[in-house]
Backbone bond lengths (Angstrom), bond angles and torsions (degrees), N, CA, C in turn:
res aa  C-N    CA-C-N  psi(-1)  N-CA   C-N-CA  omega(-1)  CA-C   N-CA-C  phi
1 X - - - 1.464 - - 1.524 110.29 -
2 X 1.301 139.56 133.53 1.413 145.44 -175.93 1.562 95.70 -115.98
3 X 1.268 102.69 142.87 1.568 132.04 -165.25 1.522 106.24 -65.44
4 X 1.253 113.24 -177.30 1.517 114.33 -175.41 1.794 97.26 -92.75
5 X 0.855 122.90 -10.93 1.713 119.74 -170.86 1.740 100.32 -99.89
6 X 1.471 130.83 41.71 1.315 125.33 -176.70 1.724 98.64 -91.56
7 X 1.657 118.84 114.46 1.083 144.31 174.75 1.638 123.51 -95.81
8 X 1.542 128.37 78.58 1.344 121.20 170.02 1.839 128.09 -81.64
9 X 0.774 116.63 110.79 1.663 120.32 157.42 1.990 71.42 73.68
10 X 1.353 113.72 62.54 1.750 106.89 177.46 1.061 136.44 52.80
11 X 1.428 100.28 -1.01 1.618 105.12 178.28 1.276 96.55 -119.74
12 X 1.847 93.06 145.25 1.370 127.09 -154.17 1.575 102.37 -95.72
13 X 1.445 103.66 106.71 1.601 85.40 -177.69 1.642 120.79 -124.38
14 X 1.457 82.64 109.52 1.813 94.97 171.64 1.486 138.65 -35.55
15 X 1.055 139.63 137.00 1.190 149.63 178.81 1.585 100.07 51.50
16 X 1.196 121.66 72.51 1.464 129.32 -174.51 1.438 129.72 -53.51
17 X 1.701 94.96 -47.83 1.402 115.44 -176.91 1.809 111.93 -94.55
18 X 1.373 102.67 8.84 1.645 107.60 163.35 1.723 117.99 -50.69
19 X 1.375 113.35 122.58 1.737 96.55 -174.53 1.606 112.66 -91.42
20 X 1.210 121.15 111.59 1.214 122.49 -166.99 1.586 101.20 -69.19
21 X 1.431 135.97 -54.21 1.919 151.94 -179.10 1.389 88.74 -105.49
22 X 1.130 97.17 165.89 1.249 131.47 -176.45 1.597 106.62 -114.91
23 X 1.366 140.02 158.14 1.406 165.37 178.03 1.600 85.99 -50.55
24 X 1.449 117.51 146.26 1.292 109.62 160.04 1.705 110.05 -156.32
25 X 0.963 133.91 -150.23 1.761 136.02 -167.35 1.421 103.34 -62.91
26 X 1.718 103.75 -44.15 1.643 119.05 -154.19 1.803 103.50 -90.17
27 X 1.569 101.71 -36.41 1.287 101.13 -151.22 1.626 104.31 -153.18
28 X 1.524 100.61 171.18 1.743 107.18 -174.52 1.664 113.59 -95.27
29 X 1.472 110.19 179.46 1.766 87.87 -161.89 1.173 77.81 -84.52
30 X 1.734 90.50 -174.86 1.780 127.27 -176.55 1.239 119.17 -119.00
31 X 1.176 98.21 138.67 1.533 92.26 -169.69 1.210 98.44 -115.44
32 X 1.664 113.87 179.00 1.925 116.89 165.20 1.511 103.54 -42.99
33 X 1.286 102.31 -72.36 1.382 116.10 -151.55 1.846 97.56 -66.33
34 X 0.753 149.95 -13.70 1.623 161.47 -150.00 2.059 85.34 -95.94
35 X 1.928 93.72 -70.74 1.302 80.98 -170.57 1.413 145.14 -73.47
36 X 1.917 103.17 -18.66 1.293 118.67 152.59 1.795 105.46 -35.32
37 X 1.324 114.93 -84.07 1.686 130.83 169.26 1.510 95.48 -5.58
38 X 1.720 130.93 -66.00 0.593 124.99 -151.69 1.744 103.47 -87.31
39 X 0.991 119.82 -53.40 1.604 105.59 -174.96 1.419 104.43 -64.92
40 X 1.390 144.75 -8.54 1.289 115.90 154.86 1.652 122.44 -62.79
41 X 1.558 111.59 -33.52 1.098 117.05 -172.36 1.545 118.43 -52.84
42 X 1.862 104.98 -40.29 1.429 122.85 -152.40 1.226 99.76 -112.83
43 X 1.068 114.41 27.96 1.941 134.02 179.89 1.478 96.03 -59.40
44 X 1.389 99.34 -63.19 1.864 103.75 -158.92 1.048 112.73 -79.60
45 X 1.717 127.33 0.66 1.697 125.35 144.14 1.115 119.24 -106.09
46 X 1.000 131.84 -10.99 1.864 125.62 159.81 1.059 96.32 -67.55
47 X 1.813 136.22 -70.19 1.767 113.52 -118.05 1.837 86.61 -70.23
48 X 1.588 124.84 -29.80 2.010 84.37 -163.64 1.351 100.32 -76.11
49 X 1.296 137.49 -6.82 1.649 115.24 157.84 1.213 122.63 -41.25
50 X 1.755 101.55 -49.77 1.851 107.51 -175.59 1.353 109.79 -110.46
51 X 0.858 138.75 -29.18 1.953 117.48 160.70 1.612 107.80 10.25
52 X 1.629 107.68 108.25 1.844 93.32 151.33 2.175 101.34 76.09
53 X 1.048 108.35 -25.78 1.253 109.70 171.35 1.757 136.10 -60.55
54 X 1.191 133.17 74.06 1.503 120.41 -166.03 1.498 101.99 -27.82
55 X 1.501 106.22 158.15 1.412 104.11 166.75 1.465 113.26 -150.53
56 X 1.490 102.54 131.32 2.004 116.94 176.13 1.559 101.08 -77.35
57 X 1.163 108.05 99.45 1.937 112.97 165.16 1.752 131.64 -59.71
58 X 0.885 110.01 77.56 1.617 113.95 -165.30 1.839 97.71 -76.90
59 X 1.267 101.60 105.51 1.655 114.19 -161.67 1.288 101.92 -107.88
60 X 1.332 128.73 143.35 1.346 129.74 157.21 1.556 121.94 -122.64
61 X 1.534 121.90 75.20 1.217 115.08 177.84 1.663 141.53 -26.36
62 X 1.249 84.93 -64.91 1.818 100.01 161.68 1.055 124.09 -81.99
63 X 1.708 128.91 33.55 1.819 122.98 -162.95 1.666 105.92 66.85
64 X 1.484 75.13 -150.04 1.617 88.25 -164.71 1.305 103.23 -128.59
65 X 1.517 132.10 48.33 1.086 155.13 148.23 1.514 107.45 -118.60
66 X 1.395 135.02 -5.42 1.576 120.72 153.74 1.513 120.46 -100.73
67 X 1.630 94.04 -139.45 1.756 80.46 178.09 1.473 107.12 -114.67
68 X 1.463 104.66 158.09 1.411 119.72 -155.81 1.922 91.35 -123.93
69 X 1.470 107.40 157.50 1.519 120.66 -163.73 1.388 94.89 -172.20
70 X 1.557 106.86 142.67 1.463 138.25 163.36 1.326 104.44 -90.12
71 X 1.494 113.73 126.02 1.523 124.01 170.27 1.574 101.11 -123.78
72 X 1.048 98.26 116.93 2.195 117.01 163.96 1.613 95.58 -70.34
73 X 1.573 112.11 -98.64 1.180 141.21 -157.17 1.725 84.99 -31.91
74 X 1.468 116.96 164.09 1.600 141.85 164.43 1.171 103.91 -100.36
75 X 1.258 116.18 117.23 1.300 126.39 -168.57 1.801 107.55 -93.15
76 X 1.356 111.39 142.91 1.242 136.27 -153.37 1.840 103.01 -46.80
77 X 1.404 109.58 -30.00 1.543 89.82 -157.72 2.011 90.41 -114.69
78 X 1.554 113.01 36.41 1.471 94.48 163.90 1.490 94.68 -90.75
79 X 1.629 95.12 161.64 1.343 102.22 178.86 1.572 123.29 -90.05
80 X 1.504 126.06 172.19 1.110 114.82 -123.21 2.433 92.39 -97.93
81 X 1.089 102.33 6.78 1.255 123.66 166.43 1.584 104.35 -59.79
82 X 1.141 132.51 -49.79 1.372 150.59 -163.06 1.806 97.88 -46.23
83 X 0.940 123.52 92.59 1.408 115.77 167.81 1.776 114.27 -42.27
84 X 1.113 125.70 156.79 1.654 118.09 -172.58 1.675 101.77 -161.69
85 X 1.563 109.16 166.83 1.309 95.50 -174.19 1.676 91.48 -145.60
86 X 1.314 130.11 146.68 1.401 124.23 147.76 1.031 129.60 -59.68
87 X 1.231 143.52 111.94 1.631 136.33 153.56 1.825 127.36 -104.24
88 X 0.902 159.16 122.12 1.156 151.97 80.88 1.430 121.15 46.42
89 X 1.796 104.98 97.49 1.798 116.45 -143.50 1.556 79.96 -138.94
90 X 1.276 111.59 155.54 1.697 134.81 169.42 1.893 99.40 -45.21
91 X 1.229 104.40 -41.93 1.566 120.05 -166.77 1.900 100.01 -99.88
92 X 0.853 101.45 39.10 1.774 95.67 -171.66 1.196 154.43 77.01
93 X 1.535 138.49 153.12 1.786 99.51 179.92 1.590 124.57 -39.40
94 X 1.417 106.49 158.00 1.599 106.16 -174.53 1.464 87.88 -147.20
95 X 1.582 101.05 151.74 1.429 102.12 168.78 1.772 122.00 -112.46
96 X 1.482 114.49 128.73 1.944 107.38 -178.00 1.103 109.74 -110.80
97 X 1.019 116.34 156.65 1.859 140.40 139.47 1.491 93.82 -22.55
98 X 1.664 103.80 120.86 1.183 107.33 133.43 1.605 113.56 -152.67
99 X 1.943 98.24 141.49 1.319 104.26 -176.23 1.314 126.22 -88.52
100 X 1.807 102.69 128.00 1.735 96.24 -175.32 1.422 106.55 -122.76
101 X 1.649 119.20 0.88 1.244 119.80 -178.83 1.396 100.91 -128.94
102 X 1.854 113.69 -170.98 1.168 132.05 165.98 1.572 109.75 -71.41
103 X 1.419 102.89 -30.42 1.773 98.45 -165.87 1.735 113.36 -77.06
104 X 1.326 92.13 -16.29 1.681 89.32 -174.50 1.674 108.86 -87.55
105 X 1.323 95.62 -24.30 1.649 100.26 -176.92 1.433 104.40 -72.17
106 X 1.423 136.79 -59.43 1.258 140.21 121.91 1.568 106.28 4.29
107 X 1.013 140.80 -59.38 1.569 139.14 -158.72 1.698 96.77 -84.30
108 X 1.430 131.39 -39.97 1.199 146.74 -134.18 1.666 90.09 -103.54
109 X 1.368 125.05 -31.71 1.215 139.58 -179.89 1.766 118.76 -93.11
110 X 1.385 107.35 8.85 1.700 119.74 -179.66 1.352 90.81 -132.09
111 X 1.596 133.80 -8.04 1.472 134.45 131.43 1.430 118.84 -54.13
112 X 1.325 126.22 -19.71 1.209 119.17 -158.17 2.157 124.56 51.23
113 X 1.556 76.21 48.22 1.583 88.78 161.94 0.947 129.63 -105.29
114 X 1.301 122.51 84.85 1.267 127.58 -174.60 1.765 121.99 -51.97
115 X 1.174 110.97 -39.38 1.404 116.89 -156.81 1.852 98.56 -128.63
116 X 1.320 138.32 81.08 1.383 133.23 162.50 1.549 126.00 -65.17
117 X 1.604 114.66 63.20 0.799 130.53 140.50 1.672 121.13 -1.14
118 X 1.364 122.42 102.87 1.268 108.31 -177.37 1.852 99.62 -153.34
119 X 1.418 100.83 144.71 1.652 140.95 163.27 1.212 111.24 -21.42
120 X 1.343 113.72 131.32 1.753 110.03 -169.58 1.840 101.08 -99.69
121 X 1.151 98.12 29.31 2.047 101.80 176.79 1.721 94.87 -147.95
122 X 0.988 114.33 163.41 1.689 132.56 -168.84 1.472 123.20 -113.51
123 X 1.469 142.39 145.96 1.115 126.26 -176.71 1.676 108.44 -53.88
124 X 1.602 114.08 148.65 1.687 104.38 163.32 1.629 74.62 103.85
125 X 1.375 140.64 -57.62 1.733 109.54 -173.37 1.604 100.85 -141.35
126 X 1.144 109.37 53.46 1.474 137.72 -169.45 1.425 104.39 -49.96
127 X 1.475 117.82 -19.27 1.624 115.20 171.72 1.554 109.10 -111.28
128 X 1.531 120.56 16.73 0.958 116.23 176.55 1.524 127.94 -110.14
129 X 1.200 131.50 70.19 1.996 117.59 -156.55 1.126 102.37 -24.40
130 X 1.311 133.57 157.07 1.345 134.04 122.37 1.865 123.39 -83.73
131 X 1.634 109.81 4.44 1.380 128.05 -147.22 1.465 96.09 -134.71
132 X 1.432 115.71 128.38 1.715 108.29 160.61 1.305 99.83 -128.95
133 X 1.551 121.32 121.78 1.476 117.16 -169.75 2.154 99.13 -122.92
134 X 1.195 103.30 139.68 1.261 115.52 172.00 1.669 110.52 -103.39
135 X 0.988 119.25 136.34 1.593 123.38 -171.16 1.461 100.73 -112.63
136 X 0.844 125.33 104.26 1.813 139.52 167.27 1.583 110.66 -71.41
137 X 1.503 131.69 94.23 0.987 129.11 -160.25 1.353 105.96 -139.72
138 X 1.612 113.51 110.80 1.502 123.02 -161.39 1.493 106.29 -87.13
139 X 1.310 130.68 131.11 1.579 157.00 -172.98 1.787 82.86 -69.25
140 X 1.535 130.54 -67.94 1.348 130.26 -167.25 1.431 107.16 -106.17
141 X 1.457 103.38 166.10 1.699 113.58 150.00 1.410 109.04 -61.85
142 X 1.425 82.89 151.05 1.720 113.08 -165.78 1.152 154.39 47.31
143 X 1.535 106.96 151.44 1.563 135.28 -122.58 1.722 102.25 -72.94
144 X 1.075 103.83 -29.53 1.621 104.98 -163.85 1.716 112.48 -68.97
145 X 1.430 119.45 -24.67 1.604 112.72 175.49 1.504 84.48 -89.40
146 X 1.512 136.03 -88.22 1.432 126.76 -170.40 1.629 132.21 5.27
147 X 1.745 92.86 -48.79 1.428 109.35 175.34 1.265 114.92 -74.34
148 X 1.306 131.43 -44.10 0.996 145.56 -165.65 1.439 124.63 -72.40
149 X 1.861 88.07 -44.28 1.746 94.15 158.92 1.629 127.24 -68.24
150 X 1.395 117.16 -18.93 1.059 130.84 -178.34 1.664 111.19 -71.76
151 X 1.124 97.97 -44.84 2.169 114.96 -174.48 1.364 91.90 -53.79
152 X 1.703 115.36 -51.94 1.436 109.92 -161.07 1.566 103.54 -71.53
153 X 0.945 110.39 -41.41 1.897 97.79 -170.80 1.963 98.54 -72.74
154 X 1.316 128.67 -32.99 1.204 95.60 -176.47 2.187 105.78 -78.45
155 X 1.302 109.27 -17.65 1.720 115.56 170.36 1.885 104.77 -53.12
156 X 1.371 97.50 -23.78 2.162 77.47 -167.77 1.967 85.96 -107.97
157 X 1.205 106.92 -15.64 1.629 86.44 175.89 1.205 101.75 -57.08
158 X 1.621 108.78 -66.42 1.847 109.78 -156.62 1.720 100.93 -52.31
159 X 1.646 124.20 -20.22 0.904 122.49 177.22 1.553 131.30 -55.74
160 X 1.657 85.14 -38.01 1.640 98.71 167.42 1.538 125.39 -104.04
161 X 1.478 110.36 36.71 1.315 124.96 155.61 1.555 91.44 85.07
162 X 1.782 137.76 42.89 1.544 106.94 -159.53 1.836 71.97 -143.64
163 X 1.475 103.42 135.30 1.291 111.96 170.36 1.796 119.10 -78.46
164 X 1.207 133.05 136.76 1.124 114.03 -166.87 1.808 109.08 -140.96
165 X 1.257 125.38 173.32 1.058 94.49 -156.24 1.917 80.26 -144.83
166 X 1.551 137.51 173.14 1.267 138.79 -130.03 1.513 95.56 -159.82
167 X 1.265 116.71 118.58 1.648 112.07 154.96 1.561 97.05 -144.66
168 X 1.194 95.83 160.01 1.984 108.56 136.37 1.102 137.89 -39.52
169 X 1.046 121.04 134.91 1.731 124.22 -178.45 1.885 88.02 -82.56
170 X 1.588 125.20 -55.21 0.986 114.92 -158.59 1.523 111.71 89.50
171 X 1.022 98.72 26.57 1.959 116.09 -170.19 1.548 86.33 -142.20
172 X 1.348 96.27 -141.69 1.651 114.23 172.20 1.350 116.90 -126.55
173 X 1.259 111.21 23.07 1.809 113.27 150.32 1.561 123.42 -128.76
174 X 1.305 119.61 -155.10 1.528 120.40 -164.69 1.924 101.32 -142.43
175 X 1.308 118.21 121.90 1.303 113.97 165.70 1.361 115.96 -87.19
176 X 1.497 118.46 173.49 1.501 111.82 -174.49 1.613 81.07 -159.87
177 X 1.376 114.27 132.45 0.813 139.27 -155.05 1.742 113.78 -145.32
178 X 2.021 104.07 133.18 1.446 117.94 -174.45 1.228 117.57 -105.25
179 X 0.942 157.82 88.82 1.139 142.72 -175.92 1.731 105.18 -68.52
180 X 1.446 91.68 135.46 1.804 108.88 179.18 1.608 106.52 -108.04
181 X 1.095 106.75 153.47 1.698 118.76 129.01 1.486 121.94 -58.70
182 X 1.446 125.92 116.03 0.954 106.83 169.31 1.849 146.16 -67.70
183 X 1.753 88.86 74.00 1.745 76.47 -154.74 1.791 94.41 -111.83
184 X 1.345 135.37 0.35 1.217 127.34 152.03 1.279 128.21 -93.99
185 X 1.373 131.36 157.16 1.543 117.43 163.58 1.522 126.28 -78.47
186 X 1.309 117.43 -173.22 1.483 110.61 -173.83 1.535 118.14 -82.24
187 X 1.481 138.96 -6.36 1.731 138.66 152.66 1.516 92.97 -67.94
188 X 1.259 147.40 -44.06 1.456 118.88 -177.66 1.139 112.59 -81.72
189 X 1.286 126.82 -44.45 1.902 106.72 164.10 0.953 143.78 -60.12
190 X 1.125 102.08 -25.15 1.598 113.23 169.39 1.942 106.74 -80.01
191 X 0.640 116.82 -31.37 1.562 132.09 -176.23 1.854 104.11 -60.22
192 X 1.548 108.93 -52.33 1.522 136.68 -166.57 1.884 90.74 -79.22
193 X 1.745 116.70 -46.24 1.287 108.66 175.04 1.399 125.41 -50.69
194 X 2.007 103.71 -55.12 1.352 93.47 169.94 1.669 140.13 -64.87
195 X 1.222 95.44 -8.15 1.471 90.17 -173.46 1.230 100.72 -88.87
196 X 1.192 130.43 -27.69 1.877 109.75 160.76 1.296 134.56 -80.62
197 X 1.691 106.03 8.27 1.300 104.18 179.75 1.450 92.36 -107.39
198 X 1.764 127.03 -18.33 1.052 112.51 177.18 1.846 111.19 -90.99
199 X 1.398 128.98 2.61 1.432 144.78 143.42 1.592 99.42 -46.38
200 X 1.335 132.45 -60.72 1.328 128.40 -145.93 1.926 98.86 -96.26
201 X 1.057 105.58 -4.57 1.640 114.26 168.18 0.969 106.77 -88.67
202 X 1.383 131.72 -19.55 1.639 107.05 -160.52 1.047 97.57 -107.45
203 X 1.775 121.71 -11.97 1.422 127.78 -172.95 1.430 98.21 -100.62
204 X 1.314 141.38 -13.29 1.670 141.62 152.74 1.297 135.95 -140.92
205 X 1.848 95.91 67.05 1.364 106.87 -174.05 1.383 115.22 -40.59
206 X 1.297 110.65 -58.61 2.003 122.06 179.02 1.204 99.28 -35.87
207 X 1.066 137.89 -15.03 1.713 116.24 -163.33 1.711 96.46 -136.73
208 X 1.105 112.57 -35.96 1.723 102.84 -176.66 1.187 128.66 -126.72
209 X 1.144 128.56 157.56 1.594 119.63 -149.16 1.908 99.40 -151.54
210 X 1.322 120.81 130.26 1.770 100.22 167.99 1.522 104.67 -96.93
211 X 1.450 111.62 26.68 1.957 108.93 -172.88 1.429 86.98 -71.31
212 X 1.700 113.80 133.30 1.484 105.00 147.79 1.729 127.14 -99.06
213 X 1.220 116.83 24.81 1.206 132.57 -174.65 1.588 100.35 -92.24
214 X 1.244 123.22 99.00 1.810 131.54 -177.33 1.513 90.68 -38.88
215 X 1.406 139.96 -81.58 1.229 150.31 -152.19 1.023 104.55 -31.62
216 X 1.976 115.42 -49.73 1.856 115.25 -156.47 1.638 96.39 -96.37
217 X 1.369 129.85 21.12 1.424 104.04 -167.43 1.604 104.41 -100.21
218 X 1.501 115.81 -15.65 1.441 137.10 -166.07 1.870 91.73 44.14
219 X 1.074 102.20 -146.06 1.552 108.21 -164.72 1.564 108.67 -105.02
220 X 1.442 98.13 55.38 1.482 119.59 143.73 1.234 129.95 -107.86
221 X 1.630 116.47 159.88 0.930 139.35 -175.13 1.874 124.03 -51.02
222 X 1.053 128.97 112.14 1.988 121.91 -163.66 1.988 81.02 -79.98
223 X 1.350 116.23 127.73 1.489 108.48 152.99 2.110 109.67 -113.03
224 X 1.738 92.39 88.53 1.225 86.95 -179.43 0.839 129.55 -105.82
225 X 1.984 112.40 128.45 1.436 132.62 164.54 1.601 129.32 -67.21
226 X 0.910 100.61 4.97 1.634 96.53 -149.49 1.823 97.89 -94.92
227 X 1.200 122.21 -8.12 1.445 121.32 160.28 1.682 109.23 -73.57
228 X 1.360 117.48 1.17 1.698 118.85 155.56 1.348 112.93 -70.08
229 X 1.332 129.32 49.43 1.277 105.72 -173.21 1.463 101.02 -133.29
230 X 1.170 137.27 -172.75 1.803 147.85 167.35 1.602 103.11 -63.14
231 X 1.561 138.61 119.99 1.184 130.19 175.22 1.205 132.35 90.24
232 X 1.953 105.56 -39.10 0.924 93.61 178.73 2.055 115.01 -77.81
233 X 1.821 115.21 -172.93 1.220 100.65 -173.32 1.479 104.39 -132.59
234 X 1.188 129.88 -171.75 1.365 142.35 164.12 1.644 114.71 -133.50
235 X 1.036 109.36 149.80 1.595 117.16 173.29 1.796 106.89 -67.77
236 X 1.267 118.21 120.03 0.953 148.27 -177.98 1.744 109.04 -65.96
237 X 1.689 114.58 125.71 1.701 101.79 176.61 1.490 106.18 -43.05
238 X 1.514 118.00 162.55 1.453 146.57 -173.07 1.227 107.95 22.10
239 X 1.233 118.40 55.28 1.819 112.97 -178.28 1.578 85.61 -116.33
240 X 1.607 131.01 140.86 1.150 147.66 -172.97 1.588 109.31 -77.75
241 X 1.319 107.68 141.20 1.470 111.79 -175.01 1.601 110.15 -115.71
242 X 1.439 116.26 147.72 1.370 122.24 -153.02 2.016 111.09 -76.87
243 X 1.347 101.09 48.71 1.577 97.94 -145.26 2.202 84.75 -112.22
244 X 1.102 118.32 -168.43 1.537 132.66 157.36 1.363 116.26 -62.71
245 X 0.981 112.50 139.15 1.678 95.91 164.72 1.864 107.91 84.56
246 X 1.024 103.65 12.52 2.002 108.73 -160.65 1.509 117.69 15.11
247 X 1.462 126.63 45.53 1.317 114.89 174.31 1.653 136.40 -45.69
248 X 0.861 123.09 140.71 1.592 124.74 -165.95 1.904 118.31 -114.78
249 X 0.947 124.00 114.09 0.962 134.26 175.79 1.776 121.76 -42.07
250 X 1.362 109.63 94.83 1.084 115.42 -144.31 2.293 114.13 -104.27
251 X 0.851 102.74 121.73 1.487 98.33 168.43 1.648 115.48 -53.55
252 X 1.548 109.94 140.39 1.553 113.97 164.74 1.159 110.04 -117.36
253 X 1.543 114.80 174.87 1.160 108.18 131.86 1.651 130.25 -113.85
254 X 0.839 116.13 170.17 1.874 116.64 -148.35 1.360 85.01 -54.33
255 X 1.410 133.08 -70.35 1.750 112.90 -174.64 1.195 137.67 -56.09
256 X 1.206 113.35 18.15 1.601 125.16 167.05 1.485 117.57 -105.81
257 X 1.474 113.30 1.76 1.465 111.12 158.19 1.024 124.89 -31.43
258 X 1.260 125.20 -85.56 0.913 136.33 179.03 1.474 140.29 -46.06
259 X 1.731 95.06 5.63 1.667 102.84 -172.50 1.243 108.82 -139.61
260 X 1.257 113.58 0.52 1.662 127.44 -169.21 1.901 105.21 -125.71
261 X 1.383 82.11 105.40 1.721 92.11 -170.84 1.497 104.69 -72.00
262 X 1.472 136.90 168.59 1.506 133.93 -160.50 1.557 102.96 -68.47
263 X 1.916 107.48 -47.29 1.345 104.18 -176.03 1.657 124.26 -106.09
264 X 1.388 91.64 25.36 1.512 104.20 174.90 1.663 131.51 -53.55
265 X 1.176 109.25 -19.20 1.482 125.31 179.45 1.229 116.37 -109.28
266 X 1.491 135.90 137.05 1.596 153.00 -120.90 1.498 87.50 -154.23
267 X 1.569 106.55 164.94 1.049 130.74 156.12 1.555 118.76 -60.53
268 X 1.299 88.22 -34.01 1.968 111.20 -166.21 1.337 105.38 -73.53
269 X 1.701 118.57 -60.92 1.088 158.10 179.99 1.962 123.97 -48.43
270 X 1.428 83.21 -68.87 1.946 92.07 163.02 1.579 113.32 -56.27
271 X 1.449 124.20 -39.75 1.194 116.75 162.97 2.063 134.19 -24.13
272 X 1.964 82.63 -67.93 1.486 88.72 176.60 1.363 92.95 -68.67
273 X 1.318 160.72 -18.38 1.132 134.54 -140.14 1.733 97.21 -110.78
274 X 1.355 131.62 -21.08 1.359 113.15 159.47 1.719 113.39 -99.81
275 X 1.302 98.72 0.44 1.809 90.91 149.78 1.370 131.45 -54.79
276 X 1.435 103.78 -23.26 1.537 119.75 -145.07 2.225 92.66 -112.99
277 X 1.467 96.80 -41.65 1.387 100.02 -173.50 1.574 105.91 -143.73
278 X 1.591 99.94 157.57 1.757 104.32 177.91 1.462 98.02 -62.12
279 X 1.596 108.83 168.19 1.617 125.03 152.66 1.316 133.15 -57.39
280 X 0.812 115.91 87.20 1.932 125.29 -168.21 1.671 92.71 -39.07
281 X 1.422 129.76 -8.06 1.523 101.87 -178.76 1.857 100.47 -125.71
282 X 1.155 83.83 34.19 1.612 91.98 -173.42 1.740 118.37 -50.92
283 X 1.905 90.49 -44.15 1.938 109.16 172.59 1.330 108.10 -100.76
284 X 1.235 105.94 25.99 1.638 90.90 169.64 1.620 135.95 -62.63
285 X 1.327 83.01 -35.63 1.537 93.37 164.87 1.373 134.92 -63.42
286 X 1.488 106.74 -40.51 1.917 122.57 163.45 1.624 106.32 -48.02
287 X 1.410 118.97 -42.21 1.327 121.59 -178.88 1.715 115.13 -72.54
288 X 1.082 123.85 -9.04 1.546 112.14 -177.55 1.901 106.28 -62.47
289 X 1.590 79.21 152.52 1.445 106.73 -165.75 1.274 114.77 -132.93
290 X 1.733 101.49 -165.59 1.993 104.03 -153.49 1.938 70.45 -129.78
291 X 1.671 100.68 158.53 1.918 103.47 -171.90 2.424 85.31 -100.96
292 X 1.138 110.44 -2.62 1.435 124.37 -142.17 1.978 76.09 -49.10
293 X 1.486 99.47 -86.86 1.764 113.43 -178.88 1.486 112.18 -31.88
294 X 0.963 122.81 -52.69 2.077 124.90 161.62 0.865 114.60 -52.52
295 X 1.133 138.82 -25.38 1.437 142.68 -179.99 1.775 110.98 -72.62
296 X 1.313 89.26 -48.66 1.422 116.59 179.11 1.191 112.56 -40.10
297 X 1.723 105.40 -74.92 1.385 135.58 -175.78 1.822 118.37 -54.67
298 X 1.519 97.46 -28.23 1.117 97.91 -168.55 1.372 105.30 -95.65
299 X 1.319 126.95 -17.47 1.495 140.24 -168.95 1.945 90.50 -79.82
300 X 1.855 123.84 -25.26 1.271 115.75 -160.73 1.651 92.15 -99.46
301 X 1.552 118.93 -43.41 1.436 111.96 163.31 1.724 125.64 -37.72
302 X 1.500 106.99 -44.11 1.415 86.74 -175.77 1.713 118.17 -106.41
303 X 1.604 95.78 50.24 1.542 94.96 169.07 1.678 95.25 -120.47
């Protein structure tokens, strides 16, 4: 049990030994104070995911046996340390969370935010991605189509000259991820996304589908684009997911597909595992790119 005075990266965090998850296959539960512990730890591979990034806080006060809520807006009583950004909402400017240090991630986790949800474009070109992420999201259990759908979309990127990069959902699928230049807005990337995810449907209907309606997909593959858009977000590398076991959304590298199940990686777990090796998305950023030549290529593939 840890005392009522438990202090991370200066922030004071209340009810420490509150268990946010529960124990699960992979891993032990989580507590407040565990996950504070932990986003200080995983500071120096999260923040260049989120640098400058708005962020939707998917909080669970009572764990994950009460009720759980997405908050945009910055709510009145963070303190005034909180980095924040304006954006441009159906309902007007709004102001978010965004994380640029250890202390806020730390701060964001004595919220009981489990999951910082964040924007695939950055303050300064807020309508521009710098990020094109595909969400691999399996209709059934098991690993063997999931994977498979995944190989193929990163096989026609490199196909179309576009470096791409591989994690865990930390759920039960796999994102794959582009890093851009931010030099289009989000209707042309998203536009350029679907048409290679709707390329990779027509070439494996049996296995992939862009229906997002659960009912019509039967036990095919979801290839979803639709987090290409203005606002909306994606789960961020090593940010914790609201599941048993606190699995964490984990970086690969492409030959570990096949051996690295979606929720295979822990709070506990990812630890030893960049003890052991660098962050497969360490240069991700050196790699951003232009869609101009893919565009190209892909406009000559599908004639």
């Amino acid at each position: 049990m840890r005392g009522p005075g438990v202090v991370v990266e200066g922030v004071q965090v209340s009810h420490p030994d509150k268990e946010l998850l529960p124990a699960g296959e992979r891993g032990p539960a989580l507590s407040k104070a565990d996950l504070a512990e932990y986003h200080a730890w995983a500071a120096d591979v999260m923040l260049p995911h989120l640098r400058e990034r708005p962020v939707n806080m998917q909080r669970l006060p009572d764990g994950l046996s009460g009720a759980a809520f997405y908050e945009k807006k910055v709510p009145s009583h963070f303190p005034d340390w909180v980095a924040t950004v304006e954006v441009s909402t159906a309902d007007g400017p709004q102001r978010q969370v965004v994380a640029n240090d250890a202390r806020t991630l730390v701060y964001l986790a004595q919220q009981a935010c489990l999951t910082p949800h964040t924007w695939l474009s950055r303050a300064g070109h807020l309508d521009r991605p710098d990020q094109l992420v595909f969400d691999l999201d399996p209709s059934v259990d098991g690993l063997a189509t999931v994977r498979r759908a995944t190989r193929l979309v990163g096989e026609m990127l490199d196909d179309l000259g576009l470096t791409s990069y591989l994690k865990t959902t930390g759920s039960r699928g796999y994102h794959v991820l582009v890093p851009l230049r931010p030099d289009e807005d989000f209707d042309g990337v998203r536009g350029f996304a679907r048409q290679v995810a709707q390329g990779l449907v027509d070439r494996e209907p049996a296995l992939l589908t862009l229906e997002q309606r659960k009912d019509k997909r039967g036990d095919r593959v979801l290839v979803d684009v639709m987090r290409n858009g203005y606002g909306q977000t994606a789960v961020p590398a090593y940010a914790v997911r609201p599941r048993p076991g606190a699995p964490v959304s984990t970086p690969l590298e492409w030959d570990e597909l096949s051996r690295v199940a979606p929720d295979q990686h822990t709070v506990t777990s990812v630890r030893r595992r960049l003890a052991q090796r660098a962050d497969p998305w360490a240069a991700a950023r050196r790699h951003a790119q232009g869609l101009g030549r893919a565009r190209e290529r892909l406009a000559r593939t599908a004639k």
